[in-house]
MDAnalysis code that builds the backbone (N, CA, C; Angstrom):
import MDAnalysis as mda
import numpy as np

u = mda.Universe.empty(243, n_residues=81, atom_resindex=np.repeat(np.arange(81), 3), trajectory=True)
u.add_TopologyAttr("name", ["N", "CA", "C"] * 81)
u.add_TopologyAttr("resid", np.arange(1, 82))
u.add_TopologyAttr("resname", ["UNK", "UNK", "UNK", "UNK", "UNK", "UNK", "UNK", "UNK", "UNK", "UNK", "UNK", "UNK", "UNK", "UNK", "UNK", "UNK", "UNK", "UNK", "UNK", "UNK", "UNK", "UNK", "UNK", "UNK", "UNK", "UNK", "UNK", "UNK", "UNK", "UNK", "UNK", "UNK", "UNK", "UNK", "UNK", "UNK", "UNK", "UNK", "UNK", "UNK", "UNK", "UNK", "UNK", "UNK", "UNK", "UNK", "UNK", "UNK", "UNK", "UNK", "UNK", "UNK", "UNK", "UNK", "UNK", "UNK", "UNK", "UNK", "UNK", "UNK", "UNK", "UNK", "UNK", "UNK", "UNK", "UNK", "UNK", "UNK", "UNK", "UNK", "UNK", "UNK", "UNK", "UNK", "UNK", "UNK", "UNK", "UNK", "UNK", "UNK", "UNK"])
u.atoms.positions = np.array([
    [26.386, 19.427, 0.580],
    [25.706, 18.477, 1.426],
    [24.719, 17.674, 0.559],
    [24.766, 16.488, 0.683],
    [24.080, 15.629, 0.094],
    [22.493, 15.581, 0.701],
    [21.410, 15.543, -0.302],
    [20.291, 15.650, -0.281],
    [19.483, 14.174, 0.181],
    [18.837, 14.131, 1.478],
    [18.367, 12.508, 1.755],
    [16.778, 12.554, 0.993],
    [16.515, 11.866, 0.270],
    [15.494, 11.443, -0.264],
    [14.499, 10.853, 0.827],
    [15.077, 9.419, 0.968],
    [14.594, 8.384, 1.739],
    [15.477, 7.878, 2.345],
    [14.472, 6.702, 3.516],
    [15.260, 5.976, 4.255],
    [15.494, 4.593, 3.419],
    [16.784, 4.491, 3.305],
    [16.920, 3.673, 2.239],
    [16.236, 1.984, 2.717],
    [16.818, 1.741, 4.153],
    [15.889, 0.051, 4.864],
    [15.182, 0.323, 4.664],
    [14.344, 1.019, 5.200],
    [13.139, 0.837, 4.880],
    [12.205, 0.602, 3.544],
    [12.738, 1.847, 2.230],
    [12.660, 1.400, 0.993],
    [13.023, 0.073, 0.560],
    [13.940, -0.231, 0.794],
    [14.324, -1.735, 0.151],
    [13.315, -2.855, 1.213],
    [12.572, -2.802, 2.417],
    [11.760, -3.376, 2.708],
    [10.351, -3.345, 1.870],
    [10.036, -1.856, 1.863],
    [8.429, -2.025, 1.645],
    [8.334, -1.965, 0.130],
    [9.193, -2.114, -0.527],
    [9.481, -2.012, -1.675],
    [8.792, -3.281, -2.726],
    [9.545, -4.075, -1.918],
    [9.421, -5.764, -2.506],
    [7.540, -5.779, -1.839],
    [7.100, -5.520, -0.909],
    [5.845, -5.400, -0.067],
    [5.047, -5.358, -1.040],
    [4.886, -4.268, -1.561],
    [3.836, -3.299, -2.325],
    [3.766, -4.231, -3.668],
    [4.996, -4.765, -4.398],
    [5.005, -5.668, -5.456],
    [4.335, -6.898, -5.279],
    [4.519, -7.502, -4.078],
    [3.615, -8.945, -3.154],
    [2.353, -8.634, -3.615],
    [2.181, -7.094, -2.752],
    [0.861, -7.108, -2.747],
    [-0.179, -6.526, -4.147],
    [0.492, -5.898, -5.024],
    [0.224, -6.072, -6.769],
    [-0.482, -7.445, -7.146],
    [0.075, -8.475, -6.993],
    [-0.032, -9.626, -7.697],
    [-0.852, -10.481, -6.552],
    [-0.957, -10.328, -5.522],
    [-1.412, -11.610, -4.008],
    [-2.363, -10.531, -3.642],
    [-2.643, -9.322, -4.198],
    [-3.930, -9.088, -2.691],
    [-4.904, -8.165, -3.788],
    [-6.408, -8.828, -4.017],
    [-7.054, -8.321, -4.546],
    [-7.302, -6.621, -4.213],
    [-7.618, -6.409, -2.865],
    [-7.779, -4.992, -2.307],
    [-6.541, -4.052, -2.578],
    [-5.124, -3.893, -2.766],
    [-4.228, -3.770, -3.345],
    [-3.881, -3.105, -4.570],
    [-4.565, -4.450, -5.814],
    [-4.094, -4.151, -7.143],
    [-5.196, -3.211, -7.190],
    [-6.627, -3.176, -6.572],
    [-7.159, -2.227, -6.497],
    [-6.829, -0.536, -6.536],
    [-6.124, -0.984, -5.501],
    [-5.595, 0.621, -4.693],
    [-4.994, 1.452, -5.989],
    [-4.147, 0.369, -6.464],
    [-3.383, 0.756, -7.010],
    [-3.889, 0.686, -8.778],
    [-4.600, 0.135, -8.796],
    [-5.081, 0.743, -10.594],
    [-5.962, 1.974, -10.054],
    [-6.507, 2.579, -9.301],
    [-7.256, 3.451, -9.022],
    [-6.106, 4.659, -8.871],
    [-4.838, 4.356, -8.563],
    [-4.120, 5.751, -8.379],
    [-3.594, 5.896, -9.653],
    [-3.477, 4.574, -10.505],
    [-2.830, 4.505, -12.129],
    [-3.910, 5.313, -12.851],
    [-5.291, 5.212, -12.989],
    [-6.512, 5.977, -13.365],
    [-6.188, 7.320, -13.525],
    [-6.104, 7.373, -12.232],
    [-6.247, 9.213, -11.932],
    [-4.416, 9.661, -12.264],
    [-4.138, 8.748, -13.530],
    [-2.062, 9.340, -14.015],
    [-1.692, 9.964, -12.962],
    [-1.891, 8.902, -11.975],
    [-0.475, 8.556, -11.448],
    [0.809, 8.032, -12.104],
    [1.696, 8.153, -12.160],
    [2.591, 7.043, -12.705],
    [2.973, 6.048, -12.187],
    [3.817, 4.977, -12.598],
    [3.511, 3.590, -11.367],
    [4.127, 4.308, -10.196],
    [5.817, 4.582, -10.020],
    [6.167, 5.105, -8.864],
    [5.581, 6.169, -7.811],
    [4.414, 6.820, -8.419],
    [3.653, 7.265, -7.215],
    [2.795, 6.443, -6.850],
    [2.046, 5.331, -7.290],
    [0.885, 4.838, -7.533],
    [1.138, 3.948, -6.169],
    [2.687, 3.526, -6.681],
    [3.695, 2.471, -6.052],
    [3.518, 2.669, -4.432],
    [4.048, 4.326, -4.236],
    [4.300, 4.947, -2.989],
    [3.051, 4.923, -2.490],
    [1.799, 5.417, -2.786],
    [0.425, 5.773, -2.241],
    [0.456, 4.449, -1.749],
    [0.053, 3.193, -2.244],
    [-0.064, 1.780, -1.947],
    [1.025, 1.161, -0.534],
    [2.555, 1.411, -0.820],
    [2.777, 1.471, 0.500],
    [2.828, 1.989, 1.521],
    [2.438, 3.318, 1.340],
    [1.669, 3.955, 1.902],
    [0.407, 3.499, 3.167],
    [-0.538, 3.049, 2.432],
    [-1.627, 2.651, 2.827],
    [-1.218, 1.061, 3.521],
    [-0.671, 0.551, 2.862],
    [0.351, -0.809, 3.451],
    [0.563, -0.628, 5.182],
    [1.076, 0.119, 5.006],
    [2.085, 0.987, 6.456],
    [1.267, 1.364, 7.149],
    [0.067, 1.866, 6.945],
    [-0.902, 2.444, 7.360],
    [-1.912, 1.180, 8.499],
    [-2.095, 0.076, 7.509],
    [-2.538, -1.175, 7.581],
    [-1.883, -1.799, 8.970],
    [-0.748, -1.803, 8.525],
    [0.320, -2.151, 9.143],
    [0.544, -1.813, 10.931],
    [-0.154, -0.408, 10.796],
    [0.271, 0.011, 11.794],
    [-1.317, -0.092, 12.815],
    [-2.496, -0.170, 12.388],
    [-3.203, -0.532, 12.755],
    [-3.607, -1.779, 13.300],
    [-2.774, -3.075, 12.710],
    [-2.982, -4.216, 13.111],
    [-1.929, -4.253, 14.570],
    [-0.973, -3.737, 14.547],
    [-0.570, -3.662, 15.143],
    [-0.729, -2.890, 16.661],
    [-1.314, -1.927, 16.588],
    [-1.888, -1.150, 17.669],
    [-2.860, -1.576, 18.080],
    [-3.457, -2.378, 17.435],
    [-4.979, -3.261, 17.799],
    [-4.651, -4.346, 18.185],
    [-3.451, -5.362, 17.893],
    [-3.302, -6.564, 18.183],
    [-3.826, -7.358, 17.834],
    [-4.180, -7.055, 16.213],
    [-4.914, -8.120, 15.248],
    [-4.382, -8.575, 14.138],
    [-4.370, -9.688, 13.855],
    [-4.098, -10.691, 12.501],
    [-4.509, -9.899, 11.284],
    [-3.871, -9.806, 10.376],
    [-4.097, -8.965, 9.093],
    [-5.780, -10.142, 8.586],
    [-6.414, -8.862, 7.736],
    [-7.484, -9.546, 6.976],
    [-7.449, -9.086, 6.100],
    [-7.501, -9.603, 4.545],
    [-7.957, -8.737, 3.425],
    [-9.089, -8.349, 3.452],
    [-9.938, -8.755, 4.003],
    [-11.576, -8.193, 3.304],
    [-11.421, -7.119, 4.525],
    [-10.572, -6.919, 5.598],
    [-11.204, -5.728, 6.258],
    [-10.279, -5.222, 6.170],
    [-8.799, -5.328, 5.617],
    [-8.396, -3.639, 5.844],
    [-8.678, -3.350, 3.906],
    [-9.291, -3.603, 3.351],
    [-9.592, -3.019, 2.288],
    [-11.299, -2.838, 1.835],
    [-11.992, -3.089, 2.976],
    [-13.486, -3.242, 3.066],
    [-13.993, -1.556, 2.548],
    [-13.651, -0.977, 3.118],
    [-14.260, 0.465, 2.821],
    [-13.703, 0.970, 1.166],
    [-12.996, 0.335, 0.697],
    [-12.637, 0.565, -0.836],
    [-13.975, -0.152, -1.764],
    [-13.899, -1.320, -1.243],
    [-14.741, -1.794, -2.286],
    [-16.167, -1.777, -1.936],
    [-16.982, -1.441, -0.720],
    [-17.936, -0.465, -0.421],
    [-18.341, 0.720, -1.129],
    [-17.429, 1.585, -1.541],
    [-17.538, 2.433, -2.117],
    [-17.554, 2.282, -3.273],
    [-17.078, 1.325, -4.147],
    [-16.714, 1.371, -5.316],
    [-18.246, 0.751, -6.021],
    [-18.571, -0.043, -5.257],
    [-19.966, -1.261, -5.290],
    [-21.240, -0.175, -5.561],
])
C-alpha cells in the first residue's frame, strides 16, 4: 500500500503561495528567515510559512475581512521591535 504524504491540490496550490509571499510580503520573508535561523531547512521553513498562510487565511475568512499585511503579521514584528 502506497504511503500518502500529502494532499497533492492543495500542495501544488499553496505551494506557488508561500513563494508570492517570500518575495511580495514583508511579514512573510520574515516568518520565514526566522524559521531559516533556528536550521530549519528551506522545505520546513517553506511548510511553517504556509502554514501560518492557511492560518491567515482562515481567519480572514471566518471574520469576513480583507487581508492586511500590517495585521495579520503585527504581533511578529511587535515582538521582534
Amino acid at each position: 500500500m502506497a504511503r500518502h504524504v500529502r494532499n497533492r491540490r492543495l500542495y501544488d496550490a499553496v505551494d506557488p503561495w508561500a513563494i508570492c509571499a517570500l518575495t511580495n510580503s514583508p511579514g512573510g520573508r520574515t516568518f520565514y528567515d526566522q524559521h531559516r535561523d533556528a536550521e530549519q531547512t528551506h522545505h520546513q521553513a517553506l511548510r511553517a510559512l504556509v502554514n501560518r498562510l492557511v492560518g491567515i487565511l482562515h481567519g480572514r475568512l471566518r471574520q469576513q475581512q480583507p487581508y492586511n499585511e500590517h495585521t495579520a503579521w503585527a504581533h511578529r514584528t511587535t515582538a521582534a521591535a
